[in-house]
C-alpha positions as CSV (number, residue, x, y, z in Angstrom):
1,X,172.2,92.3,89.7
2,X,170.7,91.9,86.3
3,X,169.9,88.5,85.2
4,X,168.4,86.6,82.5
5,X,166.6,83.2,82.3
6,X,165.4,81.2,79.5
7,X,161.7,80.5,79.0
8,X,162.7,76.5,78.0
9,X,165.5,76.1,81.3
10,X,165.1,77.7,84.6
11,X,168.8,78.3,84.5
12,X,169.5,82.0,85.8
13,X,172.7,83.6,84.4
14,X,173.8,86.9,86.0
15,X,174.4,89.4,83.0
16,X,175.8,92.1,85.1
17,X,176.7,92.8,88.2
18,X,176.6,96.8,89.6
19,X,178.0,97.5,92.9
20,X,176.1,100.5,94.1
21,X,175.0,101.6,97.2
22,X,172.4,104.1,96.6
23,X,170.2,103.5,93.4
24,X,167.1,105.3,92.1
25,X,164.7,104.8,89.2
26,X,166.6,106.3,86.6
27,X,169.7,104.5,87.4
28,X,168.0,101.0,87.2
29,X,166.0,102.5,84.0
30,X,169.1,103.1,82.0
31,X,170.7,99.9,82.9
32,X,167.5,97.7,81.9
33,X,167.4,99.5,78.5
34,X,171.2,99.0,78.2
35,X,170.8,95.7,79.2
36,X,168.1,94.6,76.9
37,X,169.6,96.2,74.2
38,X,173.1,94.5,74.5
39,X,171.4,91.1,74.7
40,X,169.4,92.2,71.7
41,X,172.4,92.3,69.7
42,X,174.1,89.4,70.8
43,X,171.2,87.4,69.4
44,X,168.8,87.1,72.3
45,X,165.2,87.9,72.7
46,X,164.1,89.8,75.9
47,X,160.1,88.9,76.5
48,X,159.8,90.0,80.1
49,X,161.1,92.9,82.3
50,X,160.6,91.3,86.4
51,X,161.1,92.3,89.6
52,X,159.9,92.5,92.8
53,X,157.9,95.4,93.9
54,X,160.2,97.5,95.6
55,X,159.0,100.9,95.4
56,X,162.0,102.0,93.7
57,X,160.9,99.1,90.7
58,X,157.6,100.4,90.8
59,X,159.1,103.6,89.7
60,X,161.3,102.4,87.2
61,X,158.7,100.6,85.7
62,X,156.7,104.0,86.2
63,X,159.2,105.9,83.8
64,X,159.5,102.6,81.3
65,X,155.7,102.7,80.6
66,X,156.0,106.5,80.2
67,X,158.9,106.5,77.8
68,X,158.0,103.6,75.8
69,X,154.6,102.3,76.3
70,X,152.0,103.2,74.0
71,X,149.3,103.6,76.1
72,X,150.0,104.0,80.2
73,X,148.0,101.3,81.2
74,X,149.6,98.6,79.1
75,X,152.1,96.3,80.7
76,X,154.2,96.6,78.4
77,X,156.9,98.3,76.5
78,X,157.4,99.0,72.8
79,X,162.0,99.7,72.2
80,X,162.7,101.6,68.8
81,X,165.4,99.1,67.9
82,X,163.5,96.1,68.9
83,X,159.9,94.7,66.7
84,X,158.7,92.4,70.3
85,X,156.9,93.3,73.1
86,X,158.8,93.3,76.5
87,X,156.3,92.8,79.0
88,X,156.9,93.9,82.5
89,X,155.9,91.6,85.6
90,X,156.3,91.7,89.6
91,X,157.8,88.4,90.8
92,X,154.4,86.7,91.7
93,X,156.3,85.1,95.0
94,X,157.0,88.4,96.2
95,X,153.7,89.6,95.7
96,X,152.6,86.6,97.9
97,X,155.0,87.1,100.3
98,X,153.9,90.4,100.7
99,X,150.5,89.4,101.1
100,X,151.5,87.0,103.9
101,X,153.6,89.2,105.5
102,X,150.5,92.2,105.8
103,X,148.4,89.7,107.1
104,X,150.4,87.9,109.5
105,X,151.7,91.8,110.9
106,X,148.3,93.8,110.4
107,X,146.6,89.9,112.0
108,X,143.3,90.5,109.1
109,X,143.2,91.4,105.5
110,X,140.2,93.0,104.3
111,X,139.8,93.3,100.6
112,X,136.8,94.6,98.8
113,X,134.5,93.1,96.1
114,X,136.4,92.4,92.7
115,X,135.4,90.8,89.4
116,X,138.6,89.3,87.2
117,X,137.9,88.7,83.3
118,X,139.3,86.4,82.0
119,X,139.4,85.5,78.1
120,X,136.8,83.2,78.6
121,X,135.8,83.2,81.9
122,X,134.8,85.7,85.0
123,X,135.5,85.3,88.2
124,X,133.6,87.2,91.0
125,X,135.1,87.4,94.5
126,X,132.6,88.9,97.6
127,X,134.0,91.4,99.7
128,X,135.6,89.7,103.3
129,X,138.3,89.6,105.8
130,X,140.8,86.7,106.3
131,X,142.5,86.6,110.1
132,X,145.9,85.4,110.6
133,X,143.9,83.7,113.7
134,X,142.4,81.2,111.2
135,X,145.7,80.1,110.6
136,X,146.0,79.3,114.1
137,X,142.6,77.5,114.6
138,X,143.2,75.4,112.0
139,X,146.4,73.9,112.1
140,X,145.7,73.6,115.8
141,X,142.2,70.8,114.6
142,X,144.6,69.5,112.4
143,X,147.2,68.5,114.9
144,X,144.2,67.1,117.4
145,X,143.1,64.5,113.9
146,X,143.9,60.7,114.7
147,X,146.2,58.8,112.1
148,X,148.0,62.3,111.6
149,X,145.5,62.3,108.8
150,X,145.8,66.4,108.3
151,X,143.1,68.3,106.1
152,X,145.8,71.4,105.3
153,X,149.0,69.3,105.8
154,X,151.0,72.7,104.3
155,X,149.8,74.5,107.2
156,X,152.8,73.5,109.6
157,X,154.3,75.5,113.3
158,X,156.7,77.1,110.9
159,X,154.4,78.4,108.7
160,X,151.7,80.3,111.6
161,X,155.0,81.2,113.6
162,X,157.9,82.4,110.9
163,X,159.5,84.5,113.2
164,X,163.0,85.3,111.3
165,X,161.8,83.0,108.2
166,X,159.5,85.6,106.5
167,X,161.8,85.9,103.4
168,X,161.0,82.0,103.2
169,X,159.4,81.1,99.5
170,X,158.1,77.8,100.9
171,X,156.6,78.6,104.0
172,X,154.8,82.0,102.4
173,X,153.4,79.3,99.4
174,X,152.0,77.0,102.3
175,X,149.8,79.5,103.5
176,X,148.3,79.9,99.4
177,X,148.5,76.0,99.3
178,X,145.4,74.4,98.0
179,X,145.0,72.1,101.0
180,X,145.2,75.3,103.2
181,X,142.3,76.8,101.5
């Protein structure tokens, strides 16, 4: 399903629909530039190219960059017919559902140092490891606190136990909550 969504409403409007059991990079490529190209002409402006990162997606993205980026490492694409950029994103809940769902099956997520630059900022993070055990530990203090007075109140049984719920947006959020941290 192809869909677009304005930047002003969160109102997603399917703008075709392909039945197809088996799809592969170049399949979904052609489609997207068909797509944004047809909404181009009926008077629309296509800023952003998002999905989730299904490795199929990844590819497609892969093959977009390669036709029609001007340098590989930009994240976005440059169509002959059409003067914008068209960036291209992975669905930021996906990426933290992801995310969750490593660390609540692998039980610890170990990430090395990193330094993010901003435009007018940086941002160092140390190396660590995160346990899915601290989960555990601390919404079981925050159930034992008198006047249900919680210190990560987004930290709930569903969330440290999903069991058939991983696809759920909320409960994967609760985990990145600001209380939770």
């Amino acid at each position: 399903v192809f869909m677009i969504v304005s930047l002003k409403k969160s109102i997603p409007f399917v703008i075709k629909s392909c039945p197809k059991t088996k799809i592969n990079s170049k399949w979904i490529f052609s489609h997207i530039i068909e797509s944004i190209e047809s909404l181009n002409q009926s008077g629309f402006t296509v800023r952003a190219v998002i999905s989730d990162n299904h490795s199929v997606n990844v590819s497609t993205f892969s093959l977009l960059k390669k036709s029609y980026a001007e340098n590989p490492n930009d994240d976005f694409i440059h169509l002959p017919l059409i003067q914008k950029k068209i960036y291209l994103f992975y669905d930021s809940v996906h990426l933290l559902k992801n995310i969750r769902n490593n660390l609540l099956n692998g039980k610890r997520f170990v990430f090395p140092e990193f330094t993010f630059n901003g435009n007018s900022f940086s941002i160092f993070v140390p190396s660590g490891e995160i346990s899915w055990k601290l989960f555990y530990e601390v919404y079981e203090r925050d159930e034992k606190l008198e006047g249900n007075l919680r210190k990560a109140p987004k930290l709930t049984y569903g969330t440290t136990h999903p069991g058939n719920n991983k696809q759920n947006v909320q409960l994967a959020l609760n985990i990145f909550h600001e209380t939770t941290v």
